[in-house]
C-alpha positions in Angstrom: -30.6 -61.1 45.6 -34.5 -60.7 44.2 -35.3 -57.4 44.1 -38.8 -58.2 45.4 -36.9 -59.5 48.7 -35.0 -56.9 48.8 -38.4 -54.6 48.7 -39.8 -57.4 51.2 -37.0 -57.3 53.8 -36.6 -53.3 53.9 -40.9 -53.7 54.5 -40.0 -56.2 57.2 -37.4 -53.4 58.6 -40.0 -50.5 58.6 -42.7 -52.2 60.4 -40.2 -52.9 62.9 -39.0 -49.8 63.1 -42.3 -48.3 63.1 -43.6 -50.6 66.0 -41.1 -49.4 68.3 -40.9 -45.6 67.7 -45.1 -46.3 67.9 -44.9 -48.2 71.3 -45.9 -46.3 74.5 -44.0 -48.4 77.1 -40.8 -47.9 74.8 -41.0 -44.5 75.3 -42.4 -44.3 78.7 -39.4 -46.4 79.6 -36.8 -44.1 77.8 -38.7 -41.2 79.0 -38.4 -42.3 82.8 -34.4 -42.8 81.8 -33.9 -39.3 80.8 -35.7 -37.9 83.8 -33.7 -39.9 86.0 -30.7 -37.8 84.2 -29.5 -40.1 81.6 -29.1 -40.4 77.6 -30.4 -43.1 75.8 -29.5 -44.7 73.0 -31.0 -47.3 71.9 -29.4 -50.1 69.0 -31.4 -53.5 68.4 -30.5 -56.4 66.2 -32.4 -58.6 64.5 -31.3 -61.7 62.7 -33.7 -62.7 59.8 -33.2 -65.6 58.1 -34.6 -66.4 54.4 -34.4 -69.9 52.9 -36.2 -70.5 49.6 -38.5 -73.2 49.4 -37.8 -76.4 47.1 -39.8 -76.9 43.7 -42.6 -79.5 43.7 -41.9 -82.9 43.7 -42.7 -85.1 40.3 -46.3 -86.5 41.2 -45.6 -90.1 41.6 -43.1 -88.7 44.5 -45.5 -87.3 46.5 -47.8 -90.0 46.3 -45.6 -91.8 48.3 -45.9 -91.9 52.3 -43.9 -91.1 55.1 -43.3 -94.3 56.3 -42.0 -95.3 52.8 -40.2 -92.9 52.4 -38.1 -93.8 55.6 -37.9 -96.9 54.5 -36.3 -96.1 51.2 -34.0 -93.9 53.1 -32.9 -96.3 55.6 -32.4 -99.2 53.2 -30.5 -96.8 50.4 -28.6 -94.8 53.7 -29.0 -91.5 51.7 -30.4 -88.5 52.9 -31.9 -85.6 51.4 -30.0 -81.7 52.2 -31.5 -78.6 51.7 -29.5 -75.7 50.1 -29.1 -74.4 53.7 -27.8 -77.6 54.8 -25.2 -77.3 51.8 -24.2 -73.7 52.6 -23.9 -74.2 56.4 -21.8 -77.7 55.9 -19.8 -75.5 52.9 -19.4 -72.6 55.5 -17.6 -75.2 58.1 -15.5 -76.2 54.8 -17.1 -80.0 54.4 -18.0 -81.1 51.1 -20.8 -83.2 50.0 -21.1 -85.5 47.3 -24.3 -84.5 44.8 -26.1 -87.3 44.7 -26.0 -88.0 40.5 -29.8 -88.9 39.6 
């Protein structure tokens, strides 16, 4: 993984961190649990998902509309799959054809 993700994601997790040990209801709320007589401990997950971003397009591409570009999809019957489509189809053991251009 990029290191600047890495450095990215663990900023991600302290501001997170830091929002809830910052938040006054949070610890009015765990400070009416332990008057009432109880321990608290507290464990929250978060699921983050990164997916990176495609390269640009050639510029006679992106010229193109969105209504031609349906078009050309439904006459050819090909669609396009991100790299998260790949892994999640890969994860559920289906393979896909690459599409030889």
């Amino acid at each position: 993984m990029d290191e600047r993700l890495k450095e990215l994601m663990q900023e991600l997790g302290n501001a997170i961190n830091d929002s809830l040990s910052d938040s006054d209801r949070i610890a009015g709320a765990i400070g009416e649990i332990k008057r009432a007589g109880y321990d608290v401990f507290l464990v929250l997950e978060a699921t983050i998902g990164f997916n990176k971003r495609e390269g640009e397009e050639d510029e006679s591409e992106t010229e193109t509309t969105e209504q031609e570009q349906s078009v050309r999809s439904e006459s050819t019957g090909k669609i396009r799959l991100t790299s998260q489509d790949h892994k999640f189809l890969r994860a559920l053991k289906i393979s896909v054809e690459e599409d030889q251009r």
